[in-house]
PDB file of N, CA, C, O and CB in Angstrom:
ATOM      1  N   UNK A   1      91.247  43.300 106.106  1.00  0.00           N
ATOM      2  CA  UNK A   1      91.773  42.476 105.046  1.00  0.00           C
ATOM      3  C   UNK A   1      93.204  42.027 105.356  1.00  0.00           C
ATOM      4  O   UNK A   1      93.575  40.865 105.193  1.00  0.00           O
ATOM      5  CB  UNK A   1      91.723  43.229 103.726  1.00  0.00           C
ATOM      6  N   UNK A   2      94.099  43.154 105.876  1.00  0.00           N
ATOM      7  CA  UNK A   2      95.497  42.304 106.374  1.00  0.00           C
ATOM      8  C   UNK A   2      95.516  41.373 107.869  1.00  0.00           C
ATOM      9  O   UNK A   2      96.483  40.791 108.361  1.00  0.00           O
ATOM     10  CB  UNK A   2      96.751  43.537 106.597  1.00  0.00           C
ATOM     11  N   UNK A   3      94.193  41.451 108.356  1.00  0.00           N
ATOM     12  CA  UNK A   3      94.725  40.191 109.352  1.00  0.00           C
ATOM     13  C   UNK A   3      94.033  38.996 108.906  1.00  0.00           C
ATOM     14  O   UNK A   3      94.081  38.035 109.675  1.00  0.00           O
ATOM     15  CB  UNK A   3      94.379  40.385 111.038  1.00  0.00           C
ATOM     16  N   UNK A   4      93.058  38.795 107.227  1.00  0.00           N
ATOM     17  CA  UNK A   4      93.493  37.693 107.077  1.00  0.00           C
ATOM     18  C   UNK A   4      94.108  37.241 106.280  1.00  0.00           C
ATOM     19  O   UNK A   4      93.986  36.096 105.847  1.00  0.00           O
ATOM     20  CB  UNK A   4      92.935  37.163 107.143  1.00  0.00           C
ATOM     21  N   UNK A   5      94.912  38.084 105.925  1.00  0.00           N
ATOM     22  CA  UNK A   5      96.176  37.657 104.957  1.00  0.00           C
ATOM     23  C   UNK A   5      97.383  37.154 106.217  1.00  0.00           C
ATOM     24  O   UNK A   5      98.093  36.155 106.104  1.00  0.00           O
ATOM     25  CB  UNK A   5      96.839  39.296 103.795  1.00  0.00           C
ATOM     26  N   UNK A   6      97.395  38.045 107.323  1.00  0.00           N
ATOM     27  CA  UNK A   6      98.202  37.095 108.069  1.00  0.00           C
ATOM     28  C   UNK A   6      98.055  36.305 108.730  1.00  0.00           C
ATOM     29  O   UNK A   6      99.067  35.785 109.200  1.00  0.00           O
ATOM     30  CB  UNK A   6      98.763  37.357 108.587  1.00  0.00           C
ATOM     31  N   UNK A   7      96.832  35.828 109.094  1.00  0.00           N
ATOM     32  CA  UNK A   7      96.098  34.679 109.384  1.00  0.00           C
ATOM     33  C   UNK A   7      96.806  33.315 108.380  1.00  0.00           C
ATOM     34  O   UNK A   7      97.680  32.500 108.678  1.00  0.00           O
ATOM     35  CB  UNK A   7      94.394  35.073 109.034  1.00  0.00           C
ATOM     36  N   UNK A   8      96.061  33.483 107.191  1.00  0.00           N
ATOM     37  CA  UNK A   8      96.881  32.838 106.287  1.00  0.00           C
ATOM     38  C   UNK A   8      97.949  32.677 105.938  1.00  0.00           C
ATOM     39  O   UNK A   8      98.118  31.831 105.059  1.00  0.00           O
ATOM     40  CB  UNK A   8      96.723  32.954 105.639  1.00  0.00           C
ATOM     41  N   UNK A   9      98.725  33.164 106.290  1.00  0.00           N
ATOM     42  CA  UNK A   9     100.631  33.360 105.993  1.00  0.00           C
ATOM     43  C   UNK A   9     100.469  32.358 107.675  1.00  0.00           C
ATOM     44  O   UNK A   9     100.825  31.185 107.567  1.00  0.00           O
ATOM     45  CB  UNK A   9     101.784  35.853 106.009  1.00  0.00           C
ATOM     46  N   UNK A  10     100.089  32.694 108.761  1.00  0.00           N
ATOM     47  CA  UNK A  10     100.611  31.721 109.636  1.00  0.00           C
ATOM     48  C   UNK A  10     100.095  30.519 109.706  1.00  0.00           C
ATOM     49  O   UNK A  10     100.785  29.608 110.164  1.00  0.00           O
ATOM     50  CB  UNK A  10     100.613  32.103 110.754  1.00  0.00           C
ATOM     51  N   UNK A  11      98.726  30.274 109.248  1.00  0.00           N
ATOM     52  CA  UNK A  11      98.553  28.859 108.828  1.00  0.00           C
ATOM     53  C   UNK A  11      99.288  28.024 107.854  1.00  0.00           C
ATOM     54  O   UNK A  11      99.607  26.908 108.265  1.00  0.00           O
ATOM     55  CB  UNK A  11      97.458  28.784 108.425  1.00  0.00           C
ATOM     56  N   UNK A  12      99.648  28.365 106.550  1.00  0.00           N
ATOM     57  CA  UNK A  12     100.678  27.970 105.527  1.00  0.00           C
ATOM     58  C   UNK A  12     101.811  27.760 106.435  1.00  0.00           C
ATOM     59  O   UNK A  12     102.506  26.747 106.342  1.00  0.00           O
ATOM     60  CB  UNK A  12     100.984  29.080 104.320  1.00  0.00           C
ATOM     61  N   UNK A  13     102.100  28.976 107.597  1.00  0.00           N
ATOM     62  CA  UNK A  13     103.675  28.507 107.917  1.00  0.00           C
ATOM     63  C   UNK A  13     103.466  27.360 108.863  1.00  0.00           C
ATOM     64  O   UNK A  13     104.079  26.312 108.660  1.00  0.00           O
ATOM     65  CB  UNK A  13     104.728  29.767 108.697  1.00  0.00           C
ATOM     66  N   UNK A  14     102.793  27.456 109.700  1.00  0.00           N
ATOM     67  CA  UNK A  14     102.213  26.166 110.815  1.00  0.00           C
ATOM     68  C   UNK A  14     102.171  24.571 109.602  1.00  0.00           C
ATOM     69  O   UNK A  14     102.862  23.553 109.631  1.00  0.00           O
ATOM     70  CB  UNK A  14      99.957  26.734 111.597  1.00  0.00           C
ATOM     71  N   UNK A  15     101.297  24.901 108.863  1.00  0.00           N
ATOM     72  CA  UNK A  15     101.403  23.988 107.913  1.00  0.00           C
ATOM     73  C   UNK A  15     102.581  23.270 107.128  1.00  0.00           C
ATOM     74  O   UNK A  15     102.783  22.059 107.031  1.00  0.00           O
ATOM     75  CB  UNK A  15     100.805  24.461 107.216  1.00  0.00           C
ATOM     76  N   UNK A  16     103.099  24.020 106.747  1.00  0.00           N
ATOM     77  CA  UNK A  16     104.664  23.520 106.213  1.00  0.00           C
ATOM     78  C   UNK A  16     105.557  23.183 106.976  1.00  0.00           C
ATOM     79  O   UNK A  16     106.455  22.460 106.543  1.00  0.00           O
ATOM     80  CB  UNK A  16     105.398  24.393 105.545  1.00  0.00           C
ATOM     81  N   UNK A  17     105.558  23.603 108.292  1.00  0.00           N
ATOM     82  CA  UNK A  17     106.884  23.191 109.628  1.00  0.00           C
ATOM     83  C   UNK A  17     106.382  21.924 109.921  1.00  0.00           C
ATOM     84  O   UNK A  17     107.238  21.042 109.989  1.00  0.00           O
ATOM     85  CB  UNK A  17     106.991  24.259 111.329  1.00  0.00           C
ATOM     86  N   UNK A  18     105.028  21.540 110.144  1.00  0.00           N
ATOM     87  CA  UNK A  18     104.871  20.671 110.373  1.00  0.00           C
ATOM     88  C   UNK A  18     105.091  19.063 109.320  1.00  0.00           C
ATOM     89  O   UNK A  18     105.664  17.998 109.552  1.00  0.00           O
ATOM     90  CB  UNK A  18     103.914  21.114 110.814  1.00  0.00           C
ATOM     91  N   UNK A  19     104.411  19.526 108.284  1.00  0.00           N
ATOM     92  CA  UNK A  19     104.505  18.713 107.236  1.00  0.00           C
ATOM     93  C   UNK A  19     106.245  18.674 106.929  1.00  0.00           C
ATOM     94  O   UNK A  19     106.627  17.699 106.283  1.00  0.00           O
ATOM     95  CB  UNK A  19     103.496  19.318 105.984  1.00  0.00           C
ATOM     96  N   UNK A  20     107.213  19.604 107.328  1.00  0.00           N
ATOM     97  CA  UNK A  20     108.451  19.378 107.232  1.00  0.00           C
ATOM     98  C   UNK A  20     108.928  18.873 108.361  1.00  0.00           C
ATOM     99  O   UNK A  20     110.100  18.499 108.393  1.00  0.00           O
ATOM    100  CB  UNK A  20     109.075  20.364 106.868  1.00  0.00           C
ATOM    101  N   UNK A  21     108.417  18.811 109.061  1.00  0.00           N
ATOM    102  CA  UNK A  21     109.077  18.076 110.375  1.00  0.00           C
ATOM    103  C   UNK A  21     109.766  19.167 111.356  1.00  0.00           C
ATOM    104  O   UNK A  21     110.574  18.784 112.202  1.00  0.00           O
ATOM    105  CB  UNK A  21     110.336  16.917 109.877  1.00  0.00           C
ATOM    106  N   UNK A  22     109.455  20.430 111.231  1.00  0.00           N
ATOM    107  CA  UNK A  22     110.427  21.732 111.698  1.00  0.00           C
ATOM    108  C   UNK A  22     109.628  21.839 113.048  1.00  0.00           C
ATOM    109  O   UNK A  22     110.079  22.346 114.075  1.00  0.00           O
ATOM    110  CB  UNK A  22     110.415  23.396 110.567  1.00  0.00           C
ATOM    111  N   UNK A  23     108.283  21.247 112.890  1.00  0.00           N
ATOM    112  CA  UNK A  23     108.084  21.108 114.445  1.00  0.00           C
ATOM    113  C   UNK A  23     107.344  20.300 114.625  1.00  0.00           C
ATOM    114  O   UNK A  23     106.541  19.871 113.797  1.00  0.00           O
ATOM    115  CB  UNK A  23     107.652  22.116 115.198  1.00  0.00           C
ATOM    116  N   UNK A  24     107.500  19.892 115.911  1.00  0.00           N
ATOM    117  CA  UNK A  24     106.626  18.054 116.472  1.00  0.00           C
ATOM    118  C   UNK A  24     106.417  18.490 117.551  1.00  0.00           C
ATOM    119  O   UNK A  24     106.968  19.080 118.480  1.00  0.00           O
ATOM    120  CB  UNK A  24     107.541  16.293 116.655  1.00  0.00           C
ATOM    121  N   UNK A  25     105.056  17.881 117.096  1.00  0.00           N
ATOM    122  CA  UNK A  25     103.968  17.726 118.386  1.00  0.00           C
ATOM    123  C   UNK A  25     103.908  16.509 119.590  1.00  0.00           C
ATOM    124  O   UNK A  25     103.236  15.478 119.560  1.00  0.00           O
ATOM    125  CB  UNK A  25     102.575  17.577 117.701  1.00  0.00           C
ATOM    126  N   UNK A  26     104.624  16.871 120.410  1.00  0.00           N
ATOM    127  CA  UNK A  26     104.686  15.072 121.566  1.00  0.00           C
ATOM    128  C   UNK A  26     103.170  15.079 122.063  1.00  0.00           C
ATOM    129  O   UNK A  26     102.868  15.662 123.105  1.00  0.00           O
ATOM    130  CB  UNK A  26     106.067  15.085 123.541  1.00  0.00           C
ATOM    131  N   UNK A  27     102.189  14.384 121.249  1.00  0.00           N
ATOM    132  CA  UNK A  27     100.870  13.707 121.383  1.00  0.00           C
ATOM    133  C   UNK A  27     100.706  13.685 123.123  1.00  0.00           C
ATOM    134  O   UNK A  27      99.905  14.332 123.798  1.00  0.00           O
ATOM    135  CB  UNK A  27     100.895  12.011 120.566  1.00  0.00           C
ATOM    136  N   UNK A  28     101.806  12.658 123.608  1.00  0.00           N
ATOM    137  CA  UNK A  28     101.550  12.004 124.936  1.00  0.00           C
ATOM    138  C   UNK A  28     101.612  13.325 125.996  1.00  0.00           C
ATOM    139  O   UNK A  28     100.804  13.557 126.896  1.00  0.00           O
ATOM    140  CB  UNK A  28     102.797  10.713 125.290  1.00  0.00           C
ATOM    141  N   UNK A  29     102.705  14.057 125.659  1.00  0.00           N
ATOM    142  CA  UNK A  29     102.525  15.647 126.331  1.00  0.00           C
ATOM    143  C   UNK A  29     101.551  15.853 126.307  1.00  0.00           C
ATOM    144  O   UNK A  29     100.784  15.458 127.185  1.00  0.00           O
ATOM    145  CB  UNK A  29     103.053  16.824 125.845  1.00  0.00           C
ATOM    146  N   UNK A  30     101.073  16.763 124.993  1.00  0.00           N
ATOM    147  CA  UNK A  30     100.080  17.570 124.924  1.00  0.00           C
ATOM    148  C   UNK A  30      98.805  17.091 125.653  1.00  0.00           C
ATOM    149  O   UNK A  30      98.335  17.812 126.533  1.00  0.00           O
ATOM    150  CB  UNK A  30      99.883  17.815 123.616  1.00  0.00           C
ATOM    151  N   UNK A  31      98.148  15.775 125.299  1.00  0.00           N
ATOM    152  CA  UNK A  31      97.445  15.016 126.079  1.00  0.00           C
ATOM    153  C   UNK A  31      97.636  14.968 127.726  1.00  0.00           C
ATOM    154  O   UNK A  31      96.496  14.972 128.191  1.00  0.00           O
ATOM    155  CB  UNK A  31      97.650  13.850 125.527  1.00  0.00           C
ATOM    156  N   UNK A  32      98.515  14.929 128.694  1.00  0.00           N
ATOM    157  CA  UNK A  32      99.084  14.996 129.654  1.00  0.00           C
ATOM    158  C   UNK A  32      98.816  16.668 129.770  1.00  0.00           C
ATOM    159  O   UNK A  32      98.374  17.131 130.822  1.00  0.00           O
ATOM    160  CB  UNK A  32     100.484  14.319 129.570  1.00  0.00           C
ATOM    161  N   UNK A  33      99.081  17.430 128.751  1.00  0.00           N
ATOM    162  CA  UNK A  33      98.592  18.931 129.476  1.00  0.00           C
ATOM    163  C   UNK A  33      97.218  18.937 130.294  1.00  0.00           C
ATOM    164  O   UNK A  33      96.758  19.229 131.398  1.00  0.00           O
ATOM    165  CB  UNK A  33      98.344  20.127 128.246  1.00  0.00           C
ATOM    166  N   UNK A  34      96.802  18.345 128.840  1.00  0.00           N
ATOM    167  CA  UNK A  34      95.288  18.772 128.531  1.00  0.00           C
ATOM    168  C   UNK A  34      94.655  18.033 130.155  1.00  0.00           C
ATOM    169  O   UNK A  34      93.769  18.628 130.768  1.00  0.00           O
ATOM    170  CB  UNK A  34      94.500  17.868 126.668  1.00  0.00           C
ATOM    171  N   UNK A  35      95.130  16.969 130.585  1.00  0.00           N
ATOM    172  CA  UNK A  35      94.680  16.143 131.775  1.00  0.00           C
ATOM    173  C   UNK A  35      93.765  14.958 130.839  1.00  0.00           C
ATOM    174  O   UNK A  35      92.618  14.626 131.139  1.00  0.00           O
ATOM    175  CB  UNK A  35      93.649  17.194 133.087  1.00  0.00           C
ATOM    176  N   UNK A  36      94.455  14.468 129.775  1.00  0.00           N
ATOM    177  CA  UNK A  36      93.487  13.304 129.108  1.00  0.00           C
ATOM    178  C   UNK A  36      94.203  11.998 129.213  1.00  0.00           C
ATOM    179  O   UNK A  36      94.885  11.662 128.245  1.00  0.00           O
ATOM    180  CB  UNK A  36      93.129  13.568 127.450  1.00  0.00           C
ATOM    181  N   UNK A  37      94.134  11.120 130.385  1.00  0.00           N
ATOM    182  CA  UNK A  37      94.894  10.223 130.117  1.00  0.00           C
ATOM    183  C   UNK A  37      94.577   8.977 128.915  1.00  0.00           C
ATOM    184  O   UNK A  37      93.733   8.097 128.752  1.00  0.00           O
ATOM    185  CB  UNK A  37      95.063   9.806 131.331  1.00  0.00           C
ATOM    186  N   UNK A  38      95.943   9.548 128.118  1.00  0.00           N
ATOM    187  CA  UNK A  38      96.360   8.251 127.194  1.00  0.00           C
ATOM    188  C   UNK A  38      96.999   7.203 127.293  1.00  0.00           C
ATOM    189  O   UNK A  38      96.992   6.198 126.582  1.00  0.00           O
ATOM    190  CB  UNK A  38      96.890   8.450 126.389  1.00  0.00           C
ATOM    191  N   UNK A  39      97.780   7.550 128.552  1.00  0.00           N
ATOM    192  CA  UNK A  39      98.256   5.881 128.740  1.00  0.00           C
ATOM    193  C   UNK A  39      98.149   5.800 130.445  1.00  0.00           C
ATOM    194  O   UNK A  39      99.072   6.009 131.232  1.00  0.00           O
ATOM    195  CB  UNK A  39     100.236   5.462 128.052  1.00  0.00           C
ATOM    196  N   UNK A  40      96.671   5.413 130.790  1.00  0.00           N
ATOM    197  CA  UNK A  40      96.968   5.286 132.084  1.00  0.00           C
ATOM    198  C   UNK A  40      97.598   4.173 132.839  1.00  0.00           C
ATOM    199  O   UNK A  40      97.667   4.115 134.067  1.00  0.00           O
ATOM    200  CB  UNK A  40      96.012   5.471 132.557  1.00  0.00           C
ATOM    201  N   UNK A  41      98.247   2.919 131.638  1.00  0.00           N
ATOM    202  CA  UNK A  41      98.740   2.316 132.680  1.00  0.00           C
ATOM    203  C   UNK A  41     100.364   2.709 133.125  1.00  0.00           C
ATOM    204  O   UNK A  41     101.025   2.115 133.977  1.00  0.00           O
ATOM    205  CB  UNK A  41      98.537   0.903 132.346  1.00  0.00           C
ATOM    206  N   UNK A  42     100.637   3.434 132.613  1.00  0.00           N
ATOM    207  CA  UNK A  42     101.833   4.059 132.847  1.00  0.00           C
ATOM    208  C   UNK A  42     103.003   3.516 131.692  1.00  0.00           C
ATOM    209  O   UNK A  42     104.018   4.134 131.373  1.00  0.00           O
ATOM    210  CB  UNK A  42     102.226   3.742 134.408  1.00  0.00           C
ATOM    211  N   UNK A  43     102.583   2.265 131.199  1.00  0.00           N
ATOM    212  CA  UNK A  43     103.621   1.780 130.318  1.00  0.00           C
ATOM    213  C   UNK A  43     103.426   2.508 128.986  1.00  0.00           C
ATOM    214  O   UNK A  43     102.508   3.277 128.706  1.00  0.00           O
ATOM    215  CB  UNK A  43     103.566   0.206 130.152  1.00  0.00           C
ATOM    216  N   UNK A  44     104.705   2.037 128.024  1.00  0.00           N
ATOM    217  CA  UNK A  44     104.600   2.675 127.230  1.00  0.00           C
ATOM    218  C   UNK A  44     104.230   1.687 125.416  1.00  0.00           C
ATOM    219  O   UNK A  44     104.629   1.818 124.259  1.00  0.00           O
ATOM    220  CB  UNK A  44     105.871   3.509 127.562  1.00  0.00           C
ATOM    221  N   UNK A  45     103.404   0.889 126.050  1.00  0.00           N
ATOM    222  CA  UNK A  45     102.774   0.123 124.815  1.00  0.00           C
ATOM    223  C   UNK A  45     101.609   0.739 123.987  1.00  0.00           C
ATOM    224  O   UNK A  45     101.299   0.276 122.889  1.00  0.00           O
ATOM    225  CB  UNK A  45     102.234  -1.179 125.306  1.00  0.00           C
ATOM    226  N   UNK A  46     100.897   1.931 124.624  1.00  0.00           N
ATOM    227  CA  UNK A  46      99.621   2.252 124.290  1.00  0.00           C
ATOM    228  C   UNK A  46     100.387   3.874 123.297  1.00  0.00           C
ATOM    229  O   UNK A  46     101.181   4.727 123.693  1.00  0.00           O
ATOM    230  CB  UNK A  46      98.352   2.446 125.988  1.00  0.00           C
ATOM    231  N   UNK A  47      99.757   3.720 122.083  1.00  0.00           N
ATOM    232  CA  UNK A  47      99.937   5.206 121.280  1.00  0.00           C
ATOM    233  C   UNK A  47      98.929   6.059 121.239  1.00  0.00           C
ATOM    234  O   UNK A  47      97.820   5.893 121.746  1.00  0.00           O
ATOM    235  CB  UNK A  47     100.220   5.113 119.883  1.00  0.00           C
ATOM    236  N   UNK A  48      99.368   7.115 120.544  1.00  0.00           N
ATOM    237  CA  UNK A  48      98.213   7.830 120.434  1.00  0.00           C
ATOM    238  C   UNK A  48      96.659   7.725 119.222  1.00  0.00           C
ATOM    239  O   UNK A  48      95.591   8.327 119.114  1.00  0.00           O
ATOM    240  CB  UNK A  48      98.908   9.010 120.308  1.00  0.00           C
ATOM    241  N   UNK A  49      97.417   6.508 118.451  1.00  0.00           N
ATOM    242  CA  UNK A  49      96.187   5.875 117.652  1.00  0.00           C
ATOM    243  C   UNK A  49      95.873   5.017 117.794  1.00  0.00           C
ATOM    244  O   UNK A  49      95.110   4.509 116.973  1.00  0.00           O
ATOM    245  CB  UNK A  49      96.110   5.732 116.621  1.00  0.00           C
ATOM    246  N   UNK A  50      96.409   4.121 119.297  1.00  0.00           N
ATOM    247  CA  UNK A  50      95.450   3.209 119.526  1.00  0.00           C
ATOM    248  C   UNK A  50      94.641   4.030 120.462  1.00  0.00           C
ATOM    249  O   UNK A  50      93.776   3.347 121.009  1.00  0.00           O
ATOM    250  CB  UNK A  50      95.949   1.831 120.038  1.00  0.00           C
ATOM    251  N   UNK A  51      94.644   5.286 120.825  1.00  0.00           N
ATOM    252  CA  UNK A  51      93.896   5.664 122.082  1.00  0.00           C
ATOM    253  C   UNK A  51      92.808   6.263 121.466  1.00  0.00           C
ATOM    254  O   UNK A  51      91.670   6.300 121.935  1.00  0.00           O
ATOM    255  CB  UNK A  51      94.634   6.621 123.151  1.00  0.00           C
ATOM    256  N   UNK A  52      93.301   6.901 120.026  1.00  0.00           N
ATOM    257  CA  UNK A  52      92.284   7.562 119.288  1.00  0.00           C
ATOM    258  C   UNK A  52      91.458   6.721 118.115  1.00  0.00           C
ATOM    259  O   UNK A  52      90.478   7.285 117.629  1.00  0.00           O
ATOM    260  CB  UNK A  52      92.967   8.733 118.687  1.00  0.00           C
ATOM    261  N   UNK A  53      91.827   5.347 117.624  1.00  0.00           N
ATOM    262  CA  UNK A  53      90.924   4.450 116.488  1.00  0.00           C
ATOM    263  C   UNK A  53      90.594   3.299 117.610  1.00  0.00           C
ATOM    264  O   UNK A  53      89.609   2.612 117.341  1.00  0.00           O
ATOM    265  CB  UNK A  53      91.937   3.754 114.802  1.00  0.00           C
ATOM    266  N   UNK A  54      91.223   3.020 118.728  1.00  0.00           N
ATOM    267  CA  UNK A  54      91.298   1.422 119.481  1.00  0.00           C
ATOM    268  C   UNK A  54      91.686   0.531 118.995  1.00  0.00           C
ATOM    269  O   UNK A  54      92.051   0.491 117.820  1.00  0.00           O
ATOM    270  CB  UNK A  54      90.287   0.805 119.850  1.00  0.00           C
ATOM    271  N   UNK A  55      91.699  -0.330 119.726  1.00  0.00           N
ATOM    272  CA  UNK A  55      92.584  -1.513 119.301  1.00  0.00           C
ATOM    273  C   UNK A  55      92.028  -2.241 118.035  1.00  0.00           C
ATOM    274  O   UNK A  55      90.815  -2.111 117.868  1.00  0.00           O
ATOM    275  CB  UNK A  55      92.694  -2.582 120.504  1.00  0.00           C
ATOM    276  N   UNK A  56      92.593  -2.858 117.272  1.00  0.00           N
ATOM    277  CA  UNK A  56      92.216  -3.504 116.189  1.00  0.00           C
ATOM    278  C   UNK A  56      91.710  -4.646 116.186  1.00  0.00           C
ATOM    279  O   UNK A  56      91.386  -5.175 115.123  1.00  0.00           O
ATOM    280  CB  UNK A  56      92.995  -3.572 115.514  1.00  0.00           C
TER     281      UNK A  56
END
């Protein structure tokens, strides 16, 4: 029962840093970890929601 109460205490906190801005996620990094290219032409016109909805 207490690991999912702290389960929950670190989701709420993950949740609120983020929604406060206390921590940011660089999309184009993380993507670049992962080996997913999002912007393979190297420029920097393409985001991460045109890579994820496409172009309009």
């Amino acid at each position: 029962m207490l690991r999912v109460l702290l389960l929950g205490l670190l989701l709420v906190g993950l949740a609120t840093g983020l929604r406060n801005q206390w921590l940011v996620i660089h999309w184009d990094r993380f993507a670049d970890d992962l080996g997913l290219p999002l912007n393979p032409a190297g420029d920097d016109s393409s985001t991460f929601n045109q890579w994820l909805i496409g172009e309009p």
